[in-house]
N, C-alpha and C positions, 0 to 999 in steps of 0.2 A: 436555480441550478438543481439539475434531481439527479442521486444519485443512485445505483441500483449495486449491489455487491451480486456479482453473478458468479464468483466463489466464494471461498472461506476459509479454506485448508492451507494448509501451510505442507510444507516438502516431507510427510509423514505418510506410511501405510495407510493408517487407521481413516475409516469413511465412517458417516453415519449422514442417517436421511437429510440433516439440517443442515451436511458439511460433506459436500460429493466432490467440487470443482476447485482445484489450486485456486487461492485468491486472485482477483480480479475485480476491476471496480469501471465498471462505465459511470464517467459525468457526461448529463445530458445538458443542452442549452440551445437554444429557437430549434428543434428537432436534430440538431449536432450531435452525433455520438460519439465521444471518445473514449475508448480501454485503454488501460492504465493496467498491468503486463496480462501477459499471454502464455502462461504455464505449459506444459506438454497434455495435461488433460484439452486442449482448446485446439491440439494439433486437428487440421483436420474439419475444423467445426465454425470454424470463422467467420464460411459464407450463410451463415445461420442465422448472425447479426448484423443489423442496418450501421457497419462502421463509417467513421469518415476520418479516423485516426486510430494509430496503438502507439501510447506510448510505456516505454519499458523503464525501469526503477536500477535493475542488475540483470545480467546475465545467466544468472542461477537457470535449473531447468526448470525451476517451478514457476517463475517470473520471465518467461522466454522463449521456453522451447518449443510453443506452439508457435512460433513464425516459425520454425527450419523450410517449412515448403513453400511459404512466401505469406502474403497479405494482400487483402483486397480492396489494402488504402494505404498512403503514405504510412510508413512505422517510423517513431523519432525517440532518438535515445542518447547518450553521451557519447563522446572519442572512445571511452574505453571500453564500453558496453559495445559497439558496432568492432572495434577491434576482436572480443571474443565471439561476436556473429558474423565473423564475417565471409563464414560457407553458408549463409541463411541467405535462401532465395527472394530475397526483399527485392521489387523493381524501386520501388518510391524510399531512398533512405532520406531521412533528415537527422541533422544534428544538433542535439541541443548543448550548451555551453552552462556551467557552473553557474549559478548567479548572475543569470542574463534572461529576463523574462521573455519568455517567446509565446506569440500570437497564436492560435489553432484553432480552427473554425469560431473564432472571437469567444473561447477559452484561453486565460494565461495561466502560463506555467513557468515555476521560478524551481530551477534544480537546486538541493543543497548538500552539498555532502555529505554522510553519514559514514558514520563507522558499524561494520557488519561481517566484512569479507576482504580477506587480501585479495584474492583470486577473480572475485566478482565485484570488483569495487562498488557501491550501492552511493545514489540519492532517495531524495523523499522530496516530494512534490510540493509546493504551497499553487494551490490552485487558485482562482477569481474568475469568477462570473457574475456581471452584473456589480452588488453589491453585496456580493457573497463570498466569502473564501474560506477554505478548508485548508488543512494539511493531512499530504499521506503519505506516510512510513509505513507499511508495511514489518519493512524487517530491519530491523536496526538495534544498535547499540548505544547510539550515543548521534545528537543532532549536533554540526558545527554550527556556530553562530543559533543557537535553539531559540534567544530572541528573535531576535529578526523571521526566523522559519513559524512562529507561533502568536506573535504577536498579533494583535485583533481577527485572530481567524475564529469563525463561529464553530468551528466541527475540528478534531483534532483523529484524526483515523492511524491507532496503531498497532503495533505487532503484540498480537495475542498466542506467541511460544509458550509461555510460562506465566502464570498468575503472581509469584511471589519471590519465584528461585530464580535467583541468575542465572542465566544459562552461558559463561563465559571464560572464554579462553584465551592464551597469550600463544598467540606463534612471533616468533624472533622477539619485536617489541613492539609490538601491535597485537589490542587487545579485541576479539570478533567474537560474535554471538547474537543473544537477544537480549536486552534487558526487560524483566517484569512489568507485563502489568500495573503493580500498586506504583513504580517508580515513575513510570507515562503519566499515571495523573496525580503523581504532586508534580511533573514539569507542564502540567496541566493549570494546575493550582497556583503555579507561580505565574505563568505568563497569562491568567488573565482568559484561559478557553472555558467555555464553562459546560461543553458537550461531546465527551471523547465515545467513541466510538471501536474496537477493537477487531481484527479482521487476521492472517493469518496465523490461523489458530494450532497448539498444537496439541498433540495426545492428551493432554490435561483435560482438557476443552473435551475435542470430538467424542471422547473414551468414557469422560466421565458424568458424574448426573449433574446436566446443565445447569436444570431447579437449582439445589444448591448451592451451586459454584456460581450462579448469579447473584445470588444473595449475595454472597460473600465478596465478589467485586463490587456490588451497590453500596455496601457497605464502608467499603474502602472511597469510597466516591464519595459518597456522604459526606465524612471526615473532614474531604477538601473542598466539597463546597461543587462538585461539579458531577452532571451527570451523563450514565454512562448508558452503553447497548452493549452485548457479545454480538455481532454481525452474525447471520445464518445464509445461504445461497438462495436470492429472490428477493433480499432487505430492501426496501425501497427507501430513500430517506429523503424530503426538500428539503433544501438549505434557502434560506429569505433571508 
């Protein structure tokens, strides 16, 4: 399975050369392309890449909004995620169901629920190719069932908001945000991944000097035993 991050940014102003395109992750497999979301920087741009699938995480417009004018392969996403698309000019919809792995160009994908967003309710992916599997969170707060979503997965890919600070809120009684960095890999350290990977990034990241805020999440890596990468736009990465 090879994985290519052909974004990086997370739903912020801030660009810099290493971080132009909302996150975005194609998994490749026997020449199979699938993206895994589609931001409003991708509106537009689609027929650029050799797709054979998009599948979406949340609704968000950083994770999304490049389908509004359609797609130029089947797009698969949850009930509630097609519920908030649903003036997006999609021919080919599919839907994928909570904890039901489903087949895609002999890609599987198991949805799990996350806490992130009331509004845009969010999964995180555990993918398998071959004999390989990852997970990808993107934007999340908190994984349900984090065993089972993390368990023997080689690569752990998540949301890089914040390096240290919570970044989180409570509306009515539900709590949505990002959790840190340093907090991903001790749930890293406990189930056993031993290769996390971090992808949308926010103004900490883009704004700040990379050099040393890599250090400083290796270092927190270290600690637990497992190592890490900051994703940039063009990362290529196999998973075996």
């Amino acid at each position: 399975m090879k994985l290519t991050f052909l974004g990086t940014r997370g739903y912020i102003e801030a660009r810099s050369r290493r971080h132009q395109m909302h996150s975005s992750l194609m998994v490749s497999y026997y020449n199979k392309n699938i993206m895994v979301d589609c931001g409003e920087d991708w509106l537009g741009k689609l027929d650029t890449l050799n797709l054979h699938a998009v599948v979406i995480t949340h609704a968000h417009p950083d994770h999304a909004w490049g389908l509004k004018q359609g797609a130029p392969c089947p797009a698969y996403a949850t009930n509630i995620s097609w519920e908030k698309m649903e003036n997006y000019r999609i021919e080919e919809r599919r839907y994928i169901m909570e904890r039901k792995p489903i087949t895609i160009e002999g890609i599987t994908f198991e949805a799990f629920p996350v806490d992130h967003s009331v509004r845009a309710p969010a999964v995180g992916y555990r993918i398998n190719a071959g004999n390989s599997t990852i997970f990808y969170g993107p934007d999340l707060l908190y994984i349900h069932d984090r065993h089972s979503a993390l368990s023997g997965a080689d690569v752990y890919i998540g949301d890089g908001a914040t390096i240290s600070n919570s970044m989180v809120r409570k509306i009515d009684d539900n709590l949505i945000g990002h959790t840190p960095i340093r907090t991903q890999l001790t749930w890293c350290q406990k189930e056993g991944v031993p290769y996390a990977i971090f992808t949308h990034l926010g103004s900490e990241i883009v704004e700040g000097d990379e050099r040393s805020l890599n250090s400083q999440i290796r270092q927190m890596a270290e600690k637990r035993g497992v190592e890490v990468q900051i994703a940039y736009d063009g990362l290529e990465e196999l998973v075996k």
